[in-house]
Backbone as a chain_set.jsonl record, in Angstrom:
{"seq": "XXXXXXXXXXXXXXXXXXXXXXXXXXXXXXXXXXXXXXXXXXXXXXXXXXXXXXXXXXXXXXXXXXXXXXXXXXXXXXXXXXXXXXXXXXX", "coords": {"N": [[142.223, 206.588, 79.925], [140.751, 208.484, 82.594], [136.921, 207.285, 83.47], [134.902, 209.954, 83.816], [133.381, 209.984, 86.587], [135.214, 208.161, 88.189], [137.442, 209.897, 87.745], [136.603, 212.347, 89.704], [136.382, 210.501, 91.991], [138.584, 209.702, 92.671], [140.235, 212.23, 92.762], [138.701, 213.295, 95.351], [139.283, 211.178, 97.083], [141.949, 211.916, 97.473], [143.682, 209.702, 95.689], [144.369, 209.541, 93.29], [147.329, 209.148, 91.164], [148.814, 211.648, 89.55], [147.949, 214.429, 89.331], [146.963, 216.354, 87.059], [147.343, 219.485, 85.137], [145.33, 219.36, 82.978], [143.259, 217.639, 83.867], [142.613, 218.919, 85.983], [141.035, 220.895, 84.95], [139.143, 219.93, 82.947], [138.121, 218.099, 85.501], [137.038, 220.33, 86.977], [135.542, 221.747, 85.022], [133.519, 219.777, 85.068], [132.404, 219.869, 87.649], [131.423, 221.865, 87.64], [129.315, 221.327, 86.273], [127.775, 219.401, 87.22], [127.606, 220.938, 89.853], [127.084, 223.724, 90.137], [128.584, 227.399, 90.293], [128.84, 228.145, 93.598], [128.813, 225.991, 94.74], [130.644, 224.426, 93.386], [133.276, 225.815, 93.795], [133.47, 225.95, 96.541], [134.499, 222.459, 96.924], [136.296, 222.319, 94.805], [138.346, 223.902, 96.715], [138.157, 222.867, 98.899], [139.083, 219.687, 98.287], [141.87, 220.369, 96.722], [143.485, 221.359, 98.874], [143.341, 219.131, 100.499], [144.29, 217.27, 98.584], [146.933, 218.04, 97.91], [147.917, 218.09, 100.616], [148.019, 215.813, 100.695], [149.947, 214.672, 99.021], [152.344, 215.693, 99.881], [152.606, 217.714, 99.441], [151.838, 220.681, 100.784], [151.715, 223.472, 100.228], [151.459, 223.701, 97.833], [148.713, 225.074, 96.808], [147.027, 227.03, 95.967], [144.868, 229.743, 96.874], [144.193, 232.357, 95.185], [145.121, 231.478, 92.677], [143.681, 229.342, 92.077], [141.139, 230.879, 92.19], [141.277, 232.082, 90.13], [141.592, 230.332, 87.862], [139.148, 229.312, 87.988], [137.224, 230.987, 87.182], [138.15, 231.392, 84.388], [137.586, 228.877, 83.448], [134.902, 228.731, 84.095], [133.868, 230.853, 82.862], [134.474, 229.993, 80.137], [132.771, 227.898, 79.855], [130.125, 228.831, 80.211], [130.254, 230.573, 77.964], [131.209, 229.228, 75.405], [129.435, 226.889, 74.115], [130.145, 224.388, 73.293], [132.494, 223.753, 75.161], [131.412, 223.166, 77.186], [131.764, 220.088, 77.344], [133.714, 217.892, 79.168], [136.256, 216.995, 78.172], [136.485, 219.091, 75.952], [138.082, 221.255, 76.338], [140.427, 220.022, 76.827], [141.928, 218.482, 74.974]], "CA": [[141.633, 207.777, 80.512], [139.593, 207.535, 83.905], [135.741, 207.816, 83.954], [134.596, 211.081, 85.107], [133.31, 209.722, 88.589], [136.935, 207.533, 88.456], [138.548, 211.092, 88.241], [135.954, 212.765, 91.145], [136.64, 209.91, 93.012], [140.117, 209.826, 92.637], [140.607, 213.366, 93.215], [138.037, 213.079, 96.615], [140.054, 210.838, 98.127], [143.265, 211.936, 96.925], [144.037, 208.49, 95.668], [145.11, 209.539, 92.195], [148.854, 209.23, 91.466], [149.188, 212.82, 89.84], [146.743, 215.872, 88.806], [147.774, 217.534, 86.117], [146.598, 220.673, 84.804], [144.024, 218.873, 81.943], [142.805, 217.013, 84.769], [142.04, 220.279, 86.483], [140.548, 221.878, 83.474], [137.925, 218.926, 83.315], [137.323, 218.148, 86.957], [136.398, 221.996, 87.214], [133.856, 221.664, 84.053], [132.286, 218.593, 85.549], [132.058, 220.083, 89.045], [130.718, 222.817, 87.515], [127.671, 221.21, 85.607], [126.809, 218.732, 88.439], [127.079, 221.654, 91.286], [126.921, 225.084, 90.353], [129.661, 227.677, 90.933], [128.879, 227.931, 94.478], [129.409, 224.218, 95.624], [132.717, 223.646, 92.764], [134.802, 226.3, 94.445], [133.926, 224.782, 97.536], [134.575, 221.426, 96.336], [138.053, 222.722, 94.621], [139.109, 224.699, 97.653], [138.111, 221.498, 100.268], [139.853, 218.754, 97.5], [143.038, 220.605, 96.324], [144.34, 221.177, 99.659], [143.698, 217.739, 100.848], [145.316, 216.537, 97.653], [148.288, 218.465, 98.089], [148.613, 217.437, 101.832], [148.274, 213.533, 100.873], [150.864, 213.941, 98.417], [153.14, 216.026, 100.73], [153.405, 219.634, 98.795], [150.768, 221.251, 101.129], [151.906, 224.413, 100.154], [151.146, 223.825, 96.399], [147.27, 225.001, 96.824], [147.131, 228.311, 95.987], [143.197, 229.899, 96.702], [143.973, 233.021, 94.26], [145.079, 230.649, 91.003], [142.037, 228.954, 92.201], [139.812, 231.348, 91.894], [141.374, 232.488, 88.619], [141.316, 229.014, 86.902], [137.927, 228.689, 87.722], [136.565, 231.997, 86.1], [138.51, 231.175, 82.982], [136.962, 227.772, 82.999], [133.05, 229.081, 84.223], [133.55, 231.866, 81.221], [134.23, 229.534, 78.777], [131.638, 226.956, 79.833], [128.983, 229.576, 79.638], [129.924, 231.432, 76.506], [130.986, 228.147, 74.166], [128.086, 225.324, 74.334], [131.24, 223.16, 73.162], [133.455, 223.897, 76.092], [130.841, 222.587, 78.507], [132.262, 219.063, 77.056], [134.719, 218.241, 79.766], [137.338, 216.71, 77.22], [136.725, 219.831, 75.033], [139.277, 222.328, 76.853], [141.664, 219.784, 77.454], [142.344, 217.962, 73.942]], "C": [[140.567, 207.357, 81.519], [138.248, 208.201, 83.583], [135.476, 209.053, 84.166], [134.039, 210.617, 86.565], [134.514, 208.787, 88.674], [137.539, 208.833, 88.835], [138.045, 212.267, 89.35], [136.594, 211.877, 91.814], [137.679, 209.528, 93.86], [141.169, 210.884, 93.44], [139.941, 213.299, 94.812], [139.214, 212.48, 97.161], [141.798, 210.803, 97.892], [143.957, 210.493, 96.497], [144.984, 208.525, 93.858], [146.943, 209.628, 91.829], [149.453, 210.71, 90.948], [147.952, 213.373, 89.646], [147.379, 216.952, 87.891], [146.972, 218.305, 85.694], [144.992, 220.079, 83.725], [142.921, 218.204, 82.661], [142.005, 217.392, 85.788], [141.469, 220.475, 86.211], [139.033, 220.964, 83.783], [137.612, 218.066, 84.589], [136.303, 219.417, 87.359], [135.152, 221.837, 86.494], [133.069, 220.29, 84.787], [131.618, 218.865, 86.971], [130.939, 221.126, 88.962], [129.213, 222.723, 86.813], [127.24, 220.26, 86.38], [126.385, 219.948, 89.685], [126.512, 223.089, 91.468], [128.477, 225.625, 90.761], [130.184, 228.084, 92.209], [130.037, 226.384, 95.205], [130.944, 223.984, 94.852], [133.666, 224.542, 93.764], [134.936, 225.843, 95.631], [134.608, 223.363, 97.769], [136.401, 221.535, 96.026], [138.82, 223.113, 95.565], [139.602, 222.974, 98.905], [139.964, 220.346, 99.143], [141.061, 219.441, 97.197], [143.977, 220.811, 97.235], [144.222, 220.042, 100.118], [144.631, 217.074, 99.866], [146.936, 216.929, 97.267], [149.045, 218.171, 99.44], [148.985, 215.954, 101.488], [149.471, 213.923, 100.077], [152.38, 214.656, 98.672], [153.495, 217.594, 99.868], [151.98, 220.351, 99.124], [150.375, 223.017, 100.467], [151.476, 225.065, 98.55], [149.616, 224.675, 96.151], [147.528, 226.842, 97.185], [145.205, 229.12, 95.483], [143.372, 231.286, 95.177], [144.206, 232.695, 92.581], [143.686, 229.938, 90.872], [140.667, 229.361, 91.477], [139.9, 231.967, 90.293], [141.039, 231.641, 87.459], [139.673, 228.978, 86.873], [136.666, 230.114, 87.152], [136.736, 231.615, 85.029], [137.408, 229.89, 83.144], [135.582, 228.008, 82.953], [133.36, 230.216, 83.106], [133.485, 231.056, 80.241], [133.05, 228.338, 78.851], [131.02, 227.812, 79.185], [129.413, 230.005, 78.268], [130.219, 230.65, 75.338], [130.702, 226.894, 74.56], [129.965, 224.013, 74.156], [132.103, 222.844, 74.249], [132.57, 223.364, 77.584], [130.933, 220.326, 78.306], [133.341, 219.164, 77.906], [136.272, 218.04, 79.059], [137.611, 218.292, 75.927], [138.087, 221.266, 75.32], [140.954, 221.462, 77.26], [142.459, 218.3, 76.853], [143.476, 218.613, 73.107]], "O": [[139.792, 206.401, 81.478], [138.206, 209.42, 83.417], [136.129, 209.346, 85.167], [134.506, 211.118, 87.588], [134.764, 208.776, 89.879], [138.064, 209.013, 89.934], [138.878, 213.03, 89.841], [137.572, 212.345, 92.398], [137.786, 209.201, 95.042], [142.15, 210.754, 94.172], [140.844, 213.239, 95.647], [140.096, 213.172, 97.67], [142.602, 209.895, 98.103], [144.949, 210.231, 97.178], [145.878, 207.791, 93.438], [147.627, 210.373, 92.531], [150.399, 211.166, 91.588], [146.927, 212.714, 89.818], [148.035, 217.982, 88.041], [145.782, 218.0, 85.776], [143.84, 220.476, 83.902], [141.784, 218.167, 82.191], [141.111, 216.78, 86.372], [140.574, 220.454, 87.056], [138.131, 221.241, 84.574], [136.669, 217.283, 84.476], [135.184, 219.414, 87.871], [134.025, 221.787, 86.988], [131.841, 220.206, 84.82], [130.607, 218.304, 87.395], [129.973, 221.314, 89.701], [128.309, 223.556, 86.764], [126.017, 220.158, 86.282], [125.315, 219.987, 90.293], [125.831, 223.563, 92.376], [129.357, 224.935, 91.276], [131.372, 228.362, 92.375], [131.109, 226.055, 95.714], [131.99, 223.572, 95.354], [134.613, 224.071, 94.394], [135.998, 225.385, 96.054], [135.245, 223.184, 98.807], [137.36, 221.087, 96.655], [140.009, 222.802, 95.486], [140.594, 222.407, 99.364], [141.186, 220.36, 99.292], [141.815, 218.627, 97.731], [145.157, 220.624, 96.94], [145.368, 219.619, 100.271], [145.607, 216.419, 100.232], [147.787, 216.338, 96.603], [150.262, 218.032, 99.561], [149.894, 215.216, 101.866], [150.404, 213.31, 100.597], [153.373, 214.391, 97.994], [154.522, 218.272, 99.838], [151.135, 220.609, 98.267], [149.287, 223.571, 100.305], [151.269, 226.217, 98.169], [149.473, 224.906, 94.95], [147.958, 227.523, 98.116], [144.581, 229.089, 94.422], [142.658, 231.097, 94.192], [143.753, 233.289, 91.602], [142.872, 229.94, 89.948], [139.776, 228.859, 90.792], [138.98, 232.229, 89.519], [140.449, 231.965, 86.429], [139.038, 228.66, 85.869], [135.485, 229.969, 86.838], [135.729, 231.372, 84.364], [136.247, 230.192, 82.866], [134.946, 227.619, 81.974], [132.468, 230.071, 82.271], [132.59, 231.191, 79.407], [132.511, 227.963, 77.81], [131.065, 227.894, 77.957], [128.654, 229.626, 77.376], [129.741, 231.022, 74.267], [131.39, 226.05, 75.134], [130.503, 223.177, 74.882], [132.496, 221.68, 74.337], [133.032, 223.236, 78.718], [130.309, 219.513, 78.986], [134.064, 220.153, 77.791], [137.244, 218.746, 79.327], [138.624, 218.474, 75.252], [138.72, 221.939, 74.506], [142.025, 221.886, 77.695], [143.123, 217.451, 77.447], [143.873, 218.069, 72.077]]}, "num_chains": 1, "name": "protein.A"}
């Protein structure tokens, strides 16, 4: 399993070989307790279409799942202390 700044850094420069949904789940919670939910959706919006251009399915990057994933994920941060563990949503 990578680091959390391995799997930022990974994801940044699209260098990772996939992104799978768990991978999502806890990138989101970590973006979300270093940045706020300002800067992550920025952050998610910038990174998920670059990482769908590098790996040629530009089209994959969809802003309204986006913004849905990342309510579910900022609700459950805030309302269970446990879920602000980034491994805890995605064990």
């Amino acid at each position: 399993m990578l680091t959390d700044d391995e799997l930022i850094a990974g994801f940044e420069a699209a260098s990772l070989p996939s992104f799978q949904h768990a991978d999502h789940v806890r990138l989101t919670i970590l973006y979300l307790t270093r940045y706020g939910r300002d800067e992550t959706q920025k952050k998610l919006f910038e990174g998920l279409r670059r990482f769908a251009a590098a790996k040629g399915v530009p089209d994959k990057f969809h802003i309204t799942m986006t913004i849905a994933w990342l309510d579910l994920v900022d609700d459950a941060r805030r309302r269970h202390p446990d879920a602000r563990d980034p491994s805890a949503l995605v064990t």
